[in-house]
MARNUNU-717058 format. One record per residue (C-alpha): residue number from 1; residue in three letters; x, z, y. Coordinates in steps of 0.02 Angstrom, whole numbers. Each point is the difference from the previous one (the first is absolute). Example, Ala and Ser with C-alpha at 12.3 -4.5 7.8 and 13.67 -1.06 7.14 Angstrom:
BEGIN
1, Ala, 615, 390, -225
2, Ser, 69, -33, 172
//
This chain:
BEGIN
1, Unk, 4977, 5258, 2727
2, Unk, 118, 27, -161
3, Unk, 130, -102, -34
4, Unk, 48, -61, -159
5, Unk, 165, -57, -24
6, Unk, -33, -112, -153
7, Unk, 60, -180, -65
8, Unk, -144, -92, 24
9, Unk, -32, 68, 160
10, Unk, -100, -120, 131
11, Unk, 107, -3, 155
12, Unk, 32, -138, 159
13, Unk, 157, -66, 11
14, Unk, 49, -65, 171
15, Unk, 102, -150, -28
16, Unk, 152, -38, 116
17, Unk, -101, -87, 129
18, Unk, -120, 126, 12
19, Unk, -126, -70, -98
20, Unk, -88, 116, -116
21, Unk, -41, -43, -185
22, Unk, -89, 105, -131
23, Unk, 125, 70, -105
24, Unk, 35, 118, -177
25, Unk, 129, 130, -25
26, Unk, 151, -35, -158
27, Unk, 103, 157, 61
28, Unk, -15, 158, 116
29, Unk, 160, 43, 40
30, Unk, -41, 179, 33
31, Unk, 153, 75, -66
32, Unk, 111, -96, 137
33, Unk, 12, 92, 169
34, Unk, 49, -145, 95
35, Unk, -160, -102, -17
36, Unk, -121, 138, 39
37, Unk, -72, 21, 186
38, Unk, 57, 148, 88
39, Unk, -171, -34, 110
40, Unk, -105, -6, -167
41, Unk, 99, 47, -140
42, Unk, -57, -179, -87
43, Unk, 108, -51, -130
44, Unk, 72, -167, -13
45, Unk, -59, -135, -143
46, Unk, -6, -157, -68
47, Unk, -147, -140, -17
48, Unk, -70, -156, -56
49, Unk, -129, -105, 109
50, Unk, -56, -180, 0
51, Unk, 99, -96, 107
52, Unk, -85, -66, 168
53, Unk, 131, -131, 24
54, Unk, -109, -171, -59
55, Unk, 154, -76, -48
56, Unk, 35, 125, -130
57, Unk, -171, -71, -119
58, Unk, 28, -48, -208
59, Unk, -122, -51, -105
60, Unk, -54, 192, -43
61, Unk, -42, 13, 214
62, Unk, 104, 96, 135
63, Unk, 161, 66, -95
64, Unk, 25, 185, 27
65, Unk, 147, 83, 82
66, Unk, 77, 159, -19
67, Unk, 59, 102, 154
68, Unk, 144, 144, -44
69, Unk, 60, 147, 79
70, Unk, -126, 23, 133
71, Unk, -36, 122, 116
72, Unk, -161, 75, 63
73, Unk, -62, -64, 181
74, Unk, 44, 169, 92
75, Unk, 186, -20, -65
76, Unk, 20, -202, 45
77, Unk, 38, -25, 187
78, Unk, -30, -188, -17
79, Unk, -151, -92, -12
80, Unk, -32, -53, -173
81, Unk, 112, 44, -170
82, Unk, -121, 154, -56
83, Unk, -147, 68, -91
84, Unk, -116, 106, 74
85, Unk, -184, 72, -85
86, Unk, -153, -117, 26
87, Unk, -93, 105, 144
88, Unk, 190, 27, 67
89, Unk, -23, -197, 83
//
């Protein structure tokens, strides 16, 4: 499958407790060595999702959050902070 490395792109962002939430790329940061996988040669990137915390509601819904500087899944050791593809879960 082709990748394309576009803003806009649907991704799944892995929140910090290892919860994953449908996400949407801002920013590849392709050009930055120290965000890409060595294992995949992903690039790192920013996105926006809807918040699955129900405290975090207005009167427009679930407020969206924004997750920076994150690297793909085969670069994070931990369990959660990191985007991955959709058929990558």
């Amino acid at each position: 499958m082709e990748r394309k490395y576009e803003v806009g792109a649907s991704v799944v962002y892995v929140d910090p407790f290892g919860v994953p939430c449908p996400a949407l790329v801002t920013i590849w940061w392709q050009g930055i060595e120290a965000y890409k996988s060595e294992i995949s040669n992903e690039p790192g990137c920013n996105v926006v999702f809807v918040s699955n915390d129900e405290q975090k509601t207005d009167t427009y819904g679930s407020q969206l959050e924004r997750a920076t500087s994150i690297v793909h899944k085969t670069k994070q050791p931990a369990h959660g902070s990191y985007w991955c593809w959709p058929e990558e879960i």
